[in-house]
Every structure is written in structure tokens, then in C-alpha cells.
N, C-alpha and C positions, 0 to 999 in steps of 0.2 A: 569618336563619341556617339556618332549613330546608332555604331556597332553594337555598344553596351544598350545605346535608347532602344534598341527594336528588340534585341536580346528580351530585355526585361519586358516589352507589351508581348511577345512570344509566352515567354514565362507566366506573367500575371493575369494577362486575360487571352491570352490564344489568339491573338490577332491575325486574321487570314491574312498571308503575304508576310508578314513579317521576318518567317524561318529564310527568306530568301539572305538576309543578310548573313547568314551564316557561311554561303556558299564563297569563298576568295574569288572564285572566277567571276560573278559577280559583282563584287564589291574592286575588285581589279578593271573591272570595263567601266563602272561609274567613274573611279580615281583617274583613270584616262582621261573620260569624257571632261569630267570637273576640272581636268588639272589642264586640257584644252582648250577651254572654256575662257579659266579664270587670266590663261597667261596672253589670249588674246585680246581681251575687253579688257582687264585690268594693264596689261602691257601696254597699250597708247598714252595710260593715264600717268603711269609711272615712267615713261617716256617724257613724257611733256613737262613731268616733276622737275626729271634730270635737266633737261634743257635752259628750264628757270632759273635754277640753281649753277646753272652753266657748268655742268660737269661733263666735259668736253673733251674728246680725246687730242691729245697731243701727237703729232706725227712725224716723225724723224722722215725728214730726204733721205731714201735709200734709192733714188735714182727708177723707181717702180712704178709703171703708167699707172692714172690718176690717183694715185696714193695722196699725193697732196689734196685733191679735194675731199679728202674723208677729215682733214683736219676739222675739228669742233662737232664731232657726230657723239651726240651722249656715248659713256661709256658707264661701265658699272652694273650695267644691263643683265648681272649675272642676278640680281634681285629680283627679276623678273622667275627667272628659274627657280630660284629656292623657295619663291612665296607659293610659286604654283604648285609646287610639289610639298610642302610643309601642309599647305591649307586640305587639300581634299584625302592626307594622309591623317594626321587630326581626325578630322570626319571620319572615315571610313576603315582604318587598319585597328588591328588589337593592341592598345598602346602598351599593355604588360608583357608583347612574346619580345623578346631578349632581341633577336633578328632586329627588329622595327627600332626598339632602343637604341640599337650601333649606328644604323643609318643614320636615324634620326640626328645624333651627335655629332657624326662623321660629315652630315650639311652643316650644321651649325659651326662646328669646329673648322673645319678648310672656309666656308663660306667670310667669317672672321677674316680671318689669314689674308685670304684675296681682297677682301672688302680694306683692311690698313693700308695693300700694297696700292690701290688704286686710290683712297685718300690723301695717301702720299705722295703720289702721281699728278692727282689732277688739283687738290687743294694746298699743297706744298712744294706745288712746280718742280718736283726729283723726281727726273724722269729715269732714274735708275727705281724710284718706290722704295719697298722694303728689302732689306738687305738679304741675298740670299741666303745666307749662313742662319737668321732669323727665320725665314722659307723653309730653312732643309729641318731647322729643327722645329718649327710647327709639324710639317709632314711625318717627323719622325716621331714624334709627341705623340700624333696622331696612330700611325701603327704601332705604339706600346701599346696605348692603351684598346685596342680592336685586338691587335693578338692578344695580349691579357686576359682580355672578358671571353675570347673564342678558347680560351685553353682553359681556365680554371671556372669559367659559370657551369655550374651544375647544369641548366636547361640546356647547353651546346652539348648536344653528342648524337650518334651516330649509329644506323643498325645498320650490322653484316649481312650478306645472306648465307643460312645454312647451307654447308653441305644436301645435298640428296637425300642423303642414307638418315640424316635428322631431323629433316622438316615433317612437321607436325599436322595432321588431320586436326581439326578441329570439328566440333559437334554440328558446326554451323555447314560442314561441309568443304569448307574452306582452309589452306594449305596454309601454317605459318610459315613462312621464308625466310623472313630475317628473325635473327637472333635479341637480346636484351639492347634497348639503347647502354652506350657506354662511353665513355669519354675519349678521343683520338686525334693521332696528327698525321692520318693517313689523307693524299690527297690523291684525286683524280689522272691517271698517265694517260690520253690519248693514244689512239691506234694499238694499244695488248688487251689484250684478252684478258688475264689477270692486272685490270688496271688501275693499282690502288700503290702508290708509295710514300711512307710511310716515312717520314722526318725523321722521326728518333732512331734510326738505323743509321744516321750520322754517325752518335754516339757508338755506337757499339763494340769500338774500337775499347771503349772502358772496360769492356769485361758487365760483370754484373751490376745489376742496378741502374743501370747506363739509362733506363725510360725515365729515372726520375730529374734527372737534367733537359729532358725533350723540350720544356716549354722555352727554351733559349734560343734553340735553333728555329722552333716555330714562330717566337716572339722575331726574331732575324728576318727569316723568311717574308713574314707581314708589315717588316717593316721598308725592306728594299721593295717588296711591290707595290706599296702604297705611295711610296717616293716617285720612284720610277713610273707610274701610271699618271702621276699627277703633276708629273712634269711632261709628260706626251701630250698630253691632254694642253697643256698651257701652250707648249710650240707649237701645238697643231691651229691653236688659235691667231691664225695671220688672214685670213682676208676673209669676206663675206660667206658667210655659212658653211664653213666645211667646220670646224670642232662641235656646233649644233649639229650639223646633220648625220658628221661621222659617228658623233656619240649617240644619237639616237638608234643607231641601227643597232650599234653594239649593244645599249640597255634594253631594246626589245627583244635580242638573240638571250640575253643573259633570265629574263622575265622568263620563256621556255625552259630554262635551263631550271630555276628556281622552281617553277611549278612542278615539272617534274621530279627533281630531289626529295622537294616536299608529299611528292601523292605515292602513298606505297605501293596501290596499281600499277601505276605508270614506271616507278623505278623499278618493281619488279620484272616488267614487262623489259623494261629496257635493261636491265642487268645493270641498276647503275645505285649507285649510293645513297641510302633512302636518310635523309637527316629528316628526324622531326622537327614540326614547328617551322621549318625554314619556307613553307610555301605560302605564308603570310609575309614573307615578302614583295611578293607578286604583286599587292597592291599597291607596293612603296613603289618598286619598278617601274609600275606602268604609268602612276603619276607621275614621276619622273621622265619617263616615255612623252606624256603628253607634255609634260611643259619643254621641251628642249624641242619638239615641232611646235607647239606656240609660240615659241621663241623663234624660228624661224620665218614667222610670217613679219619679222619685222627687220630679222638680219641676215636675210638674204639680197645679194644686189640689184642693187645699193643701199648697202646696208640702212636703217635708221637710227639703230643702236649699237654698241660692240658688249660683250659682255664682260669683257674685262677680266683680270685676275680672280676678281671676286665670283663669275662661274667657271673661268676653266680649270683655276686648283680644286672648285666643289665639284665638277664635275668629275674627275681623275680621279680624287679619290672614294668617289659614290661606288664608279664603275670597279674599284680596285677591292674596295669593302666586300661590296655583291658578291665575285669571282671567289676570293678568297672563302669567304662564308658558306659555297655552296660546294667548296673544293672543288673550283671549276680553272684555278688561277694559271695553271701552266696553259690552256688554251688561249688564257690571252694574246699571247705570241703569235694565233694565227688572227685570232676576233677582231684584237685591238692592233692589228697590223698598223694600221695605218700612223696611230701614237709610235710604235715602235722604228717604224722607216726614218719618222719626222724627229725622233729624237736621235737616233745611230747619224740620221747626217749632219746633227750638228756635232756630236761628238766625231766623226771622221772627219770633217772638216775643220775644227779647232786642233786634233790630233796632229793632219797634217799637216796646215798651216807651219806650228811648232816646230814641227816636226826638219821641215825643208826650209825653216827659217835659218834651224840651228846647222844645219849639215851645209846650204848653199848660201847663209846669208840675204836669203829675200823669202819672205812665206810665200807659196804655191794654194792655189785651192783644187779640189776637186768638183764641185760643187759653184759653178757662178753665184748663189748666194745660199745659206741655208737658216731655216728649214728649207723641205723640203721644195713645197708649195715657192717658196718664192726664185728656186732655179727656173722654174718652169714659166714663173712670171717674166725673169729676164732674159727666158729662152724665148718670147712675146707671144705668150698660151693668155689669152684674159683669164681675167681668173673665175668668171662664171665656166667657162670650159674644163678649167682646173679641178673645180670644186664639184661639177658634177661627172666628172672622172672618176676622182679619188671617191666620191658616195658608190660610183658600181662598183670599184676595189671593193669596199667597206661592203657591200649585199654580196658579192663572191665570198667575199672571207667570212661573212655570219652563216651564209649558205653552208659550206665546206666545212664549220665548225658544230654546225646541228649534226651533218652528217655523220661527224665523231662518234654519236650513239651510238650507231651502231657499225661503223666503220672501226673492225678492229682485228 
């Protein structure tokens, strides 16, 4: 709302200062600063809400040093994140580019999802929550409608760069590079040189015509990483500050990631995929950025609050949305390492279990407990050691995944 308010004193009467709001880099360091701000002074407040209201987390005996005295620590706490990041996005971002739209949704919508599962939880005493069959198809609900809008909205698309031999002089002295935006399911490959692959080659087994089925496979595509990121993001959430801190890093590696997409200098320079309009995300990013380190001034140990389902499914699939829209998604795999470790060990560990239940009659683990974080707990790591472990993991793998620019 700013945006349009200084806009129009810019416009109407020339107001000195005013043209700064037009600059994202700008208006991306206030939505920081505001979304910092707001999740620290207003997060006590909405702490003390929870606590009134006794919405208390419940804590299973898993045999875990002080685990038990986190019983009755507000949870839910994922409200803290969504307001701080809603409020100075509001404010500050262009609420008609299409990018800001998804986002926006994609809080509201997973934010839902986990906020029932933790209702359920704490004011319905089932501590199993919402059913996960109910989970999987919110999630999946969720990347229909994200690949959907990213494959048929006219404002999503994509400029190439020309060839050499066709880039264009212009009068201004300056070299067109890329070609006409146009509509695509080409995404991002890490480490080639020609790094762009391109979904609808799926098809192509059909013979002709094969690109007009593309949007299935990309609808597919957005729909397993939207899943899958937003349930990493949920295991990752087991003790004090690792899914806030870990996802902070990520969403400020992704914010680089977006800016540059978005600025045709910068993508030119970087030889990298110039999508319009998409670098007005960066404002969403970074107040999202700032609220999940505000968030941590409260849920790091010992914890005050937990954020519950209701931010680690919005989280997940913030981070999942972003990736995808800037065709960044396959680097998640090294970015979001850390979601990816914490879900694989629950799956190899449920695997095996099964696995050597049926063949020897007693299940086997790999894994003293999983996720991951909590092997480590009953290997007797505290989990402040834990957690600021697995954050240098997380700053090597955002570090090595900037590198990808130009590592190729």
C-alpha cells in the first residue's frame, strides 16, 4: 500500500524522495527491517496470548534429555511468522505482480493447514492432529494450484538470451540479449553450461504436438516439491531453533537468487534466466527472512514458544513456491540439504524397520531415533550443539549453492 501511496505523491506532485520506493532493493531492506521489528515486539505479545489461552505443547516421552520440561511451552507460534511477514508485505510489495499473489496464498493456504493440525493437537487433545491423508492433499491442493497459475498466467514467462550473431544494438547503445518474454517449462540444471531443462521433453515420446500436454508434467513436478519440501521443513522442526534458523538461511540464499532472475543486468551478467516481474519478490523473501530471525529471538534455547505445524508446513512450502517460481527448484537438493537429510532418515528408517521386521521377525533401526536431529540427541549431542551445527551445514550448502552461478 505504501508502494502505490508514494507512487501517486511521485506522480501528483513530485515529492522529493518519494521515487525511492520504486527501487525493490529498497523496499526489500525496509520489509526486513519491519518484518524484524514487528515479530519481536509483537511476538512477546502474542506469546503471552498463547499462554492465556493455554495453548501448550504436548510432549511425548521419547526417552530425550529435558524433553520433558518443554511440556506446556505455547505452541502455534507459527503465527508469529505469518503476521510478520503478511504485515510489512501489505505495506511494502506490489500487490498486483502475480509472484507476490502465489506467495501470498501459498502463506495463507499451508498456514490454514497447520494452524487445524495444531487445533487439533492442543484443543482436541489428538495428538496425532490432522490426518495426514488430509495434509498430503492440502499440500497437493496447494501445488495444483501454484503450478496452474505458473503455467497458464499470461504475466509468468521467461526471456532467453539470444544467440551472438542476433543480439541487437540499440540506439541507446546498449545490446538486447534476451529475446521476447514467452511462456516455458524450462528449469534451471546446476553445474552445465547449457543449463536449462526443459519438462516438456518428457513428452516427446508422443511425436507431435507433445508441448501441448507439458502443463501435467510441470503441474506433477510442482506438486511433488511442494509436498516434499513442506514436509522437510515439518521433521526438521524437532528441538529449539533449527527449522527457524535452518530456513532462514535458505530464504535469504533464495532472495539472491530472485533478485538476480528478476534484474536483466545481473542475469545477463550471470548468464542466467532473466524472468520478468519475478524480482519483486525479494520483498516478500526478505520479510519472510526477517520474521523467521524474529522468530528466533524467542525459539532458541530454551525455547518460549514452538511454532508448531502451523509455521513449519508455511514455511516448506514458502521455500518450495520461491525455488520453483524462480526455476531454482532442482538446487534445492543442495540449499535445502538439511530438509532433505531429515526427511531420507525418516524414510530409511521406517523402510528398514519393515523391512528386517518381515525378513528376521523383529524390526532393526539404523538410525537410534529419527529425524535426524534426534539420533544425535540420543547419541548425548545437546541440542544447542545440534542446532548450531546443522546452521554451519545450512551457510556451507547456501554458500556452494550461490556458487552454482557461476560454477558450471
Amino acid at each position: 500500500m505504501l508502494y502505490y501511496l508514494f507512487e501517486y505523491l511521485e506522480n501528483q506532485f513530485n515529492l522529493p524522495g518519494a521515487s525511492v520506493f520504486q527501487f525493490i532493493t529498497f523496499r526489500a531492506a525496509l520489509a526486513f527491517i519491519f518484518s524484524l521489528l514487528f515479530s519481536t515486539i509483537y511476538g512477546k505479545r502474542i506469546i503471552n496470548y498463547l499462554r492465556k489461552q493455554q495453548v501448550g505443547e504436548t510432549v511425548r516421552d521419547l526417552g530425550l534429555e529435558g524433553q520433558k520440561e518443554k511440556s506446556g511451552t505455547p505452541t502455534m507460534g507459527g503465527i508469529i511468522i505469518i503476521l510478520a511477514t503478511l504485515v510489512p508485505v501489505l505495506l511494502l510489495a506490489k500487490l498486483d505482480n502475480i509472484y507476490v499473489i502465489i506467495l501470498l496464498i501459498t502463506t495463507l493456504w499451508m498456514g490454514f493447514i497447520g494452524f487445524v493440525d495444531d487445533y487439533i493437537k492442543v484443543f482436541k487433545k489428538d495428538k496425532g492432529g490432522l490426518s495426514g491423508k488430509f495434509k498430503v492433499l492440502g499440500q497437493v491442493g496447494l501445488g495444483l494450484f501454484v503450478g496452474s497459475m505458473l503455467y497458464f498466467h499470461p504475466d509468468v514467462t521467461i526471456k532467453e538470451q539470444l544467440p551472438a550473431d542476433q543480439q541487437i544494438v540499440q540506439k541507446n547503445g546498449r545490446k538486447q540479449v534476451f529475446g521476447d518474454a514467452r511462456k516455458s517449462t524450462k528449469t534451471t540444471i546446476p553445474f552445465l553450461k547449457d543449463n536449462e531443462l526443459d519438462y516438456s521433453k518428457v513428452l516427446s515420446f508422443m511425436g507431435d504436438g507433445y508441448q501441448t500436454y507439458a502443463w501435467i508434467i510441470f503441474i506433477f513436478v510442482v506438486v511433488f516439491i511442494v509436498t516434499g519440501v513442506s514436509n522437510g521443513a515439518n521433521l526438521t522442526d524437532g528441538i529449539d531453533g533449527l527449522a527457524a534458523g535452518s530456513s532462514a538461511i535458505i530464504v535469504v540464499t533464495l532472495a539472491v537468487f530472485a533478485w538476480v532472475s528478476g534484474n536483466i543486468i545481473f542475469a545477463d551478467y550471470l548468464d542466467v534466466m532473466y524472468i520478468p516481474n519475478s524480482g519483486e519478490m525479494t520483498v516478500f523473501i526478505l520479510a519472510f527472512a526477517g520474521s523467521l530471525i524474529g522468530f528466533l529471538w524467542y525459539n532458541t534455547f530454551p525455547a518460549q514458544v514452538f511454532m508448531g505445524d502451523t509455521g513449519s508446513l508455511t514455511i516448506g512450502g514458502i521455500i518450495a513456491v520461491i525455488a520453483i517460481a524462480i526455476r531454482k527448484e532442482l538446487l534445492l537438493v543442495f540449499l535445502a540439504g538439511i530438509f532433505v537429510v531429515e526427511n531420507m532418515s525418516v524414510i530409511l528408517q521406517v523402510s528398514y524397520f519393515k523391512y528386517t521386521r518381515k525378513k528376521f521377525g523383529e524390526g532393526r533401526r539404523i538410525f537410534k531415533m529419527s529425524p535426524l536431529h534426534h539420533h544425535y540427541q540420543k547419541s548425548g549431542y545437546h541440542e544447542s550443539k545440534i542446532v548450531t551445527r546443522f546452521w554451519i551445514v545450512g551457510i556451507l550448502l547456501a554458500v556452494f549453492t550461490i556458487a552454482t552461478l557461476k560454477l558450471r
